[in-house]
C-alpha positions as CSV (number, residue, x, y, z in Angstrom):
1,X,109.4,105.1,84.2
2,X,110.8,102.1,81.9
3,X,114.3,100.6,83.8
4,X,117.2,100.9,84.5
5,X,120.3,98.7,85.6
6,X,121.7,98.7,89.1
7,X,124.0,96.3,89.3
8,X,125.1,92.5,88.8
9,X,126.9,89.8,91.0
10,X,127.8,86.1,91.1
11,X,124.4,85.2,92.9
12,X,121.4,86.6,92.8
13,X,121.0,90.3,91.9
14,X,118.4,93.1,90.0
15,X,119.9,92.8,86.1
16,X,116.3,94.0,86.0
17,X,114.0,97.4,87.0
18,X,110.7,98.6,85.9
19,X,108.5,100.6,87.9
20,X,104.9,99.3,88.6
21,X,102.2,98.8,91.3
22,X,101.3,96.5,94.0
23,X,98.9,94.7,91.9
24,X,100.2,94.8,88.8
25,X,100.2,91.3,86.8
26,X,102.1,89.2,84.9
27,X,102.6,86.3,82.8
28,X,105.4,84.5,81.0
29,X,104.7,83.2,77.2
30,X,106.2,80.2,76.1
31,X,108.6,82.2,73.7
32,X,110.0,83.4,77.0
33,X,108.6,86.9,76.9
34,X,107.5,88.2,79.8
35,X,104.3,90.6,79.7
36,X,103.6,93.1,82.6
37,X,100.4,94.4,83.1
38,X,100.1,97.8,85.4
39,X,96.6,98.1,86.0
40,X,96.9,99.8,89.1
41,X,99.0,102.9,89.0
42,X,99.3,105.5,91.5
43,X,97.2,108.4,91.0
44,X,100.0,110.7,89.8
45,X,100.6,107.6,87.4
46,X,97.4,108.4,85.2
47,X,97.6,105.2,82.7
48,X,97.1,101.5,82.7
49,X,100.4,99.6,80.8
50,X,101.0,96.9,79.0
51,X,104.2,96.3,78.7
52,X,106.9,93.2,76.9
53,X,110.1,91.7,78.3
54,X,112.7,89.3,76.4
55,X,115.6,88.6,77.3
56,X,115.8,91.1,79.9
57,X,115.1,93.8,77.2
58,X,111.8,96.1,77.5
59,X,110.5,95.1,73.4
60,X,107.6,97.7,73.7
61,X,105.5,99.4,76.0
62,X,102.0,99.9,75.1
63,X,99.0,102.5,76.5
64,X,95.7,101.6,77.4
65,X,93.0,103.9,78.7
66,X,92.9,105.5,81.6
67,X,95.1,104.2,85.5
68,X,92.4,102.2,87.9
69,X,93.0,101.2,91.3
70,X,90.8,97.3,90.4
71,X,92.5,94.4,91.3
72,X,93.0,93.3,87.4
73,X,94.9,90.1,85.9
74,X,96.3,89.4,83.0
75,X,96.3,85.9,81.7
76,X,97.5,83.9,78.3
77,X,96.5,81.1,76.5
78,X,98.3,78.2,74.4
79,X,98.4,80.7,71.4
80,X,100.2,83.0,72.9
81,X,97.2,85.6,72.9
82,X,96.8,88.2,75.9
83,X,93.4,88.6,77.8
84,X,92.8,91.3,79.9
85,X,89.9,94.1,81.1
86,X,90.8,97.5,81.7
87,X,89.3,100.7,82.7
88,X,86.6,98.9,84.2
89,X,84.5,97.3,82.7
90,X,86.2,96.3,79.0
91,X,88.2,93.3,78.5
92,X,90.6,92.9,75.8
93,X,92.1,90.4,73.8
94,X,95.8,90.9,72.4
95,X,98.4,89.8,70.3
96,X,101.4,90.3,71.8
97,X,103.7,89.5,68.8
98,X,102.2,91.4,66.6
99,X,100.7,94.2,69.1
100,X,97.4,95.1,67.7
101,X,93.9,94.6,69.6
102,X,92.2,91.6,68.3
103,X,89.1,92.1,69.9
104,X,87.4,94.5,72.7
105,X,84.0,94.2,74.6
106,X,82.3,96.0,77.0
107,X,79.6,95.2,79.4
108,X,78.9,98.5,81.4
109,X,76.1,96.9,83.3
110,X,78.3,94.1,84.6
111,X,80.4,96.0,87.6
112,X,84.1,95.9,88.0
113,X,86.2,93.6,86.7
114,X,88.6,91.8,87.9
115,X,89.9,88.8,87.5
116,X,90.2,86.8,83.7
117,X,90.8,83.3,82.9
118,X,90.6,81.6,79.4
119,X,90.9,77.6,78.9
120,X,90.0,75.8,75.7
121,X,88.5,78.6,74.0
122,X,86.4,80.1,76.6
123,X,87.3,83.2,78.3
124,X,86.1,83.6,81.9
125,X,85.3,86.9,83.1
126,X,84.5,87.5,87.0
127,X,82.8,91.2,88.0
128,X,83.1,92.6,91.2
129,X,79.1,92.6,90.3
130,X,79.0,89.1,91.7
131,X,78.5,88.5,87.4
132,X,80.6,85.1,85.5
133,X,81.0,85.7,81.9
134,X,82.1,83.8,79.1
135,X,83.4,84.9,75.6
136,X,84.6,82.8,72.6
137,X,88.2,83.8,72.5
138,X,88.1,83.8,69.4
139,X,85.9,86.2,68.3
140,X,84.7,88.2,71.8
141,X,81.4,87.3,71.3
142,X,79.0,86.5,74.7
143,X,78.6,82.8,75.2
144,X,76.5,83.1,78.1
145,X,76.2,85.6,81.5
146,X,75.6,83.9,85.1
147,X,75.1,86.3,88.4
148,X,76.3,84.4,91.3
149,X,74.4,85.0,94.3
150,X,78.3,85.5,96.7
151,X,79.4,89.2,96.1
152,X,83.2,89.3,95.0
153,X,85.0,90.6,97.3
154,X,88.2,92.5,96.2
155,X,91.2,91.1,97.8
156,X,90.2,87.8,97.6
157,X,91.0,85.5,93.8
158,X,89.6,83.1,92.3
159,X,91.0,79.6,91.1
160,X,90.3,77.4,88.1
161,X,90.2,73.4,88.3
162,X,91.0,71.0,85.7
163,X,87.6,70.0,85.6
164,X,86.3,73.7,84.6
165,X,85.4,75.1,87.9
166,X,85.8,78.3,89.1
167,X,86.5,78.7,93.0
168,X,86.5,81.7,94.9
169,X,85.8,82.8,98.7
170,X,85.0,85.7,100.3
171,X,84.4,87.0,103.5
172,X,81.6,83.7,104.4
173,X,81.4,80.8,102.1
174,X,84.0,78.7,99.7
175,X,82.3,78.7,96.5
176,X,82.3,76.6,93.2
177,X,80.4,77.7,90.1
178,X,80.6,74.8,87.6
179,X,80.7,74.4,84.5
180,X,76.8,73.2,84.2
181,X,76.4,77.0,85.4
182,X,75.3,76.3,89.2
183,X,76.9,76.9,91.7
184,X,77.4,74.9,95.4
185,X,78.9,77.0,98.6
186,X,80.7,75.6,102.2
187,X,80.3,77.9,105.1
188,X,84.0,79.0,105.5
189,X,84.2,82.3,107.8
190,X,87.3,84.4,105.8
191,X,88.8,81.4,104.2
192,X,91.9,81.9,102.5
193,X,91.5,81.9,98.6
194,X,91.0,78.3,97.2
195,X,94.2,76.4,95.9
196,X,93.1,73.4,93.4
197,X,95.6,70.3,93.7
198,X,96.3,67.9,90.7
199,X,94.1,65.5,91.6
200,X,91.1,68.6,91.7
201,X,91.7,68.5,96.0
202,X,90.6,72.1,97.1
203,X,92.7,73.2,99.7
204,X,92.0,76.4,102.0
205,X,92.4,77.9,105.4
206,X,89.7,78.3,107.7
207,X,89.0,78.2,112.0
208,X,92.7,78.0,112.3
209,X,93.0,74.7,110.0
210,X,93.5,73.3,106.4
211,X,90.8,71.5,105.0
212,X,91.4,69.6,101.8
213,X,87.6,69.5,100.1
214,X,86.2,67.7,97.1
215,X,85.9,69.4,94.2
216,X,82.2,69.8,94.7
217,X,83.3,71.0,98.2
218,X,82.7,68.4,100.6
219,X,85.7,68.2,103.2
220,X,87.7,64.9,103.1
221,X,90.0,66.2,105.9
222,X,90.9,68.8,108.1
223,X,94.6,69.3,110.2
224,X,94.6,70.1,113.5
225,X,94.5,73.5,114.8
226,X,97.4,75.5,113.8
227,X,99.2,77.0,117.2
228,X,99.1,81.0,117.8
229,X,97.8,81.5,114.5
230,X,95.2,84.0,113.2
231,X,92.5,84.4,110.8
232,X,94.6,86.1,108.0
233,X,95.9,82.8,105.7
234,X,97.5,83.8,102.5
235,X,96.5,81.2,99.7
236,X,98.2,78.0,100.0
237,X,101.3,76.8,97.9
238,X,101.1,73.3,96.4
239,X,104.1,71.3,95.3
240,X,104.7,68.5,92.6
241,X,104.4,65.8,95.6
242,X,100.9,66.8,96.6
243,X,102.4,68.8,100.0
244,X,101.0,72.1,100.9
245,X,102.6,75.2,102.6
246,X,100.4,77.6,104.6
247,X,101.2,80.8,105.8
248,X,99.9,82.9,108.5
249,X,100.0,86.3,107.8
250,X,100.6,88.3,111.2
251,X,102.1,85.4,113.4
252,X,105.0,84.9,110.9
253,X,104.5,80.4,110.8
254,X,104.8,78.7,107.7
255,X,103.5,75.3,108.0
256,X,104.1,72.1,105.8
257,X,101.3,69.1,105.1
258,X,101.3,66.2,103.5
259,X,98.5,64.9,101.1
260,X,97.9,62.7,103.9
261,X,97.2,65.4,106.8
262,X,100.6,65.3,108.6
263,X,102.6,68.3,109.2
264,X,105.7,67.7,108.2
265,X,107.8,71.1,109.2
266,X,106.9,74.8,110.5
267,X,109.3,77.5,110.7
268,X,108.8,80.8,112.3
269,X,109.9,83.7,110.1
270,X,108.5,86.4,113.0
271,X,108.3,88.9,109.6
272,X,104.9,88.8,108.5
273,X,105.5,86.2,105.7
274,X,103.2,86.5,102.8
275,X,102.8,85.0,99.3
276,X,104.6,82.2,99.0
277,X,105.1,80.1,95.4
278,X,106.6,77.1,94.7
279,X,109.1,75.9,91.8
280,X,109.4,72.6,89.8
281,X,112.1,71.4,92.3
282,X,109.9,71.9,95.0
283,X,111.6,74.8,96.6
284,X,109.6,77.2,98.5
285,X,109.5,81.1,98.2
286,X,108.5,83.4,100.8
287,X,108.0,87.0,101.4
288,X,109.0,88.3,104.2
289,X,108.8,91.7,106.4
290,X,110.3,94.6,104.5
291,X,112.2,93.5,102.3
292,X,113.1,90.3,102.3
293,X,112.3,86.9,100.1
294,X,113.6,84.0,101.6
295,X,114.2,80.5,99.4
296,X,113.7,77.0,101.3
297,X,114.4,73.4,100.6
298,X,111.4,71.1,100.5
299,X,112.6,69.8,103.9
300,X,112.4,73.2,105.1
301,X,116.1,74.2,105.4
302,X,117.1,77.6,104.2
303,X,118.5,77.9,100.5
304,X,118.9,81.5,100.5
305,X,117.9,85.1,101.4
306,X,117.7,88.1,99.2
307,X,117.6,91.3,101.2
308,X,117.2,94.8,100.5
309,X,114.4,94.7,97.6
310,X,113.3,97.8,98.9
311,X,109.7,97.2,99.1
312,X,107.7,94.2,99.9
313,X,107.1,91.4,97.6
314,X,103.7,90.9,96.0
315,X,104.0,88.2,93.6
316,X,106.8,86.2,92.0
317,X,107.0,84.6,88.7
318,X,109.7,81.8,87.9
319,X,110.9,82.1,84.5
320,X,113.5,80.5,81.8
321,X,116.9,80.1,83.1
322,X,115.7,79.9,86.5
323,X,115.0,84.0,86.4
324,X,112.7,85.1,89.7
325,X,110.7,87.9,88.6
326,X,109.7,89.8,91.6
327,X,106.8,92.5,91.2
328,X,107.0,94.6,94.5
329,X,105.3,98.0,95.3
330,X,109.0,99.8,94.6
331,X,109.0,98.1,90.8
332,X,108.9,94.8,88.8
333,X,112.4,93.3,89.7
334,X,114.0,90.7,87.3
335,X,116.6,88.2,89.0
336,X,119.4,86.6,87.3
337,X,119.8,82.5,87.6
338,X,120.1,80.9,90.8
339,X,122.8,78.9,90.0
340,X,125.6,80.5,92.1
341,X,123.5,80.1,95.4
342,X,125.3,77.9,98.3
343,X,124.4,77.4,101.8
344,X,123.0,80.2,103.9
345,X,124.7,82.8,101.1
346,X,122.4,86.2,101.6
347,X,122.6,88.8,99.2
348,X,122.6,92.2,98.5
349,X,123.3,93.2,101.7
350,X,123.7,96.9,101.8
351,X,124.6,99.4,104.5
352,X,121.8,100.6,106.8
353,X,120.8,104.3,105.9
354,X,118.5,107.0,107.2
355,X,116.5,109.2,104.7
356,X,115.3,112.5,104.9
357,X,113.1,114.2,102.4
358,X,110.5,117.4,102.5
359,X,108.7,118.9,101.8
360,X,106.6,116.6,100.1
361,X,105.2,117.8,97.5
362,X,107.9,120.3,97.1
363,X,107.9,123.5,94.6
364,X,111.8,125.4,94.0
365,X,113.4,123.8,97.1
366,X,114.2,120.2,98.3
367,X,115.6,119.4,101.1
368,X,117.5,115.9,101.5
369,X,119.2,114.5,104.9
370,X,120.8,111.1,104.5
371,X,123.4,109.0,106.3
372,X,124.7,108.1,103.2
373,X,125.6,109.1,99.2
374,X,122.6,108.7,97.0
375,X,120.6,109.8,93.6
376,X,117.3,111.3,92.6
377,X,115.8,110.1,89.3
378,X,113.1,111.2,87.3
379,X,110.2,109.5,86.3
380,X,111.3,107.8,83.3
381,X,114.7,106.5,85.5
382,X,116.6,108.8,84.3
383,X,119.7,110.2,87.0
384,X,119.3,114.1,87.2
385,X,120.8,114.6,90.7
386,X,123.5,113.0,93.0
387,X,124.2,113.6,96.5
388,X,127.4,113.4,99.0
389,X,126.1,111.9,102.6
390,X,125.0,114.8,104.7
391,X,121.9,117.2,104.8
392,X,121.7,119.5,101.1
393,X,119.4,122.2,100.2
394,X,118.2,121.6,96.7
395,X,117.2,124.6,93.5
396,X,114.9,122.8,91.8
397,X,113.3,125.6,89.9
398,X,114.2,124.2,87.1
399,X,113.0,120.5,87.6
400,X,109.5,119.4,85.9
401,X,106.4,118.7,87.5
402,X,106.1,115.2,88.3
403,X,107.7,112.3,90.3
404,X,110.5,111.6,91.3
405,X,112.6,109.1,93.5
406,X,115.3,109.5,95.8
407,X,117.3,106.7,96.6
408,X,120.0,106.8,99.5
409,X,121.9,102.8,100.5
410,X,118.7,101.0,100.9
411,X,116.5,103.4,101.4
412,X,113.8,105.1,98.6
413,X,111.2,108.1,98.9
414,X,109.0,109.5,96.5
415,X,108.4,112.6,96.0
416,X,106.1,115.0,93.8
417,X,106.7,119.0,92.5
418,X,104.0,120.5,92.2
419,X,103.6,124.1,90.4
């Protein structure tokens, strides 16, 4: 379950391992720790996670309550405090450095939570109970409760403006809720989630176009429709010049615009790009098909290409020493620097392999055909099996119930014993 190494080059390559869930969350302190919240574990994963990274060393790993499948975020403010709900319907505030709970509320008749934000004292609160609330940070006491008349729609996030506005879409309107407490909508049929500029622009993806809107949602411009694109826009990437990268989902184009509505580059990936984040020298990160996370210049030339992460991407993080934290649906995958990239260099590159595993679940026998040599580890990452190329008959009579992985060149399974 914590980490384990598997291996380190010149480039780019894991140092880094920890297993954890598609939407788990994460944010990075300005100590340089990194803090990891699984909200989300499997079912056979029964507990939500806190858990604290330095230095590329797991510090401490800390329980709380019970695993939920809610979309849940984490998020930190200039103190260094951790915010975040769990099991539901409680949200917590945290000090990391010292790990104790400084506060804990609960609002049972609020709905689900699911997505936190605190700025200058205040801690916002959104419910999947179409309910905004705000607590003092420092205390946890209720400052006020607002019901927005939009349901929140899980899978679709919310974004915070400068100006203390909260912006979120969902399946038919762009919404703002201010920070008077109203609330103003634009008829946007599945926009992508909002994506707040410096200069408090709003930019989404709607009718096969990007609108750049007012903060108080008024459009000041939309681009021309996007060619052999669909409805499915992942949030937009913004960059420290103002120019925006779209990404459409199943057509695999990733478009560049300028403040000024002109496209300035589109590449087609033909992978099903998605989630894309943008560093402080304006290159651009993509996920793509599989496995794959590809690195662009801002004038949309490749940088590089890291293959084989065994699962696909979900949400990166750029940290200290130019660090990419990937969190993926195979684990939380920590990068070293970038500094050893040149032209076109792809990494990782392993040997194609074919897995066989079954039964699945399994009781005294497991049966594993691969094309190649691999390992089977236990839940906490621990090795307690290795296997030559070649179809083997496992005894596992003796194994615990549980999880366990089996990982063969590139490829991984999971599989459960049961009693």
């Amino acid at each position: 379950w914590i980490s384990f190494s598997i291996g380190k080059s010149k480039n780019c390559s894991i140092s880094y391992q920890i297993q954890v869930e598609p939407n788990t969350s994460a944010v990075i302190s300005e100590d340089s720790t990194l803090y990891v919240y699984n909200a989300n574990p499997y079912t056979n994963l029964e507990k939500t996670y806190l858990f604290s990274i330095k230095n590329d060393n797991l510090q401490w790993r800390e329980e709380f309550g019970d695993g939920d499948w809610g979309e849940q975020n984490i998020c930190i403010d200039d103190e260094g405090i951790l915010y975040f709900p769990y099991e539901d319907y409680y949200l917590v505030a945290y000090n990391g450095k010292e790990r104790y709970i400084i506060w804990q509320k609960g609002e049972m008749d609020r709905g689900r939570a699911i997505s936190t934000f605190v700025d200058k004292g205040i801690v916002y609160l959104m419910t999947g109970g179409k309910y905004v609330l705000a607590y003092n940070s420092k205390n946890g006491d209720l400052l006020w409760k607002e019901e927005v008349p939009y349901p929140f729609s899980r899978g679709y996030y919310f974004s915070y403006g400068d100006n203390g506005n909260i912006y979120f879409s969902n399946s038919d309107n762009l919404v703002v809720f201010k920070t008077d407490r109203t609330y103003r909508d634009l008829e946007a049929h599945y926009a992508s989630s909002p994506s707040i500029a410096k200069d408090g622009t709003v930019y989404s993806v709607f009718e096969k176009r990007l609108f750049a809107i007012t903060p108080d949602l008024y459009i000041k411009w939309y681009s021309e429709e996007m060619e052999d694109t669909t409805e499915e826009f992942h949030p937009c990437a913004i960059d420290n010049n103002g120019d925006i990268v779209c990404i459409s989902h199943l057509k695999g184009n990733l478009y560049k615009f300028s403040s000024k509505n002109k496209l300035l580059w589109k590449k087609y990936l033909a992978e099903n790009p998605c989630w894309s984040t943008i560093d402080a020298e304006n290159k651009i990160f993509v996920f793509a098909g599989e496995t794959n996370l590809f690195c662009f210049k801002p004038d949309g030339n490749l940088y590089y290409k890291i293959e084989n992460l065994m699962h696909n991407g979900f949400n990166l993080l750029i940290g200290p020493g130019r660090r990419l934290y990937i969190i993926s649906a195979g684990g939380l995958y920590i990068y070293g620097g970038q500094e050893g990239f040149e032209e076109r260099t792809e990494t990782r590159k392993q040997r194609p392999a074919k897995l066989d595993v079954y039964p699945n679940p399994f009781k005294d026998k497991l049966t594993v055909n691969s094309t190649s040599e691999g390992t089977i580890y236990n839940i906490v990452g621990q090795s307690i099996h290795s296997f030559k190329k070649g179809k083997h008959v496992l005894d596992t009579q003796s194994w615990e119930q549980g999880v366990y992985v089996v990982k063969s060149g590139t490829e991984t399974k999971k599989v459960v014993k049961v009693s």
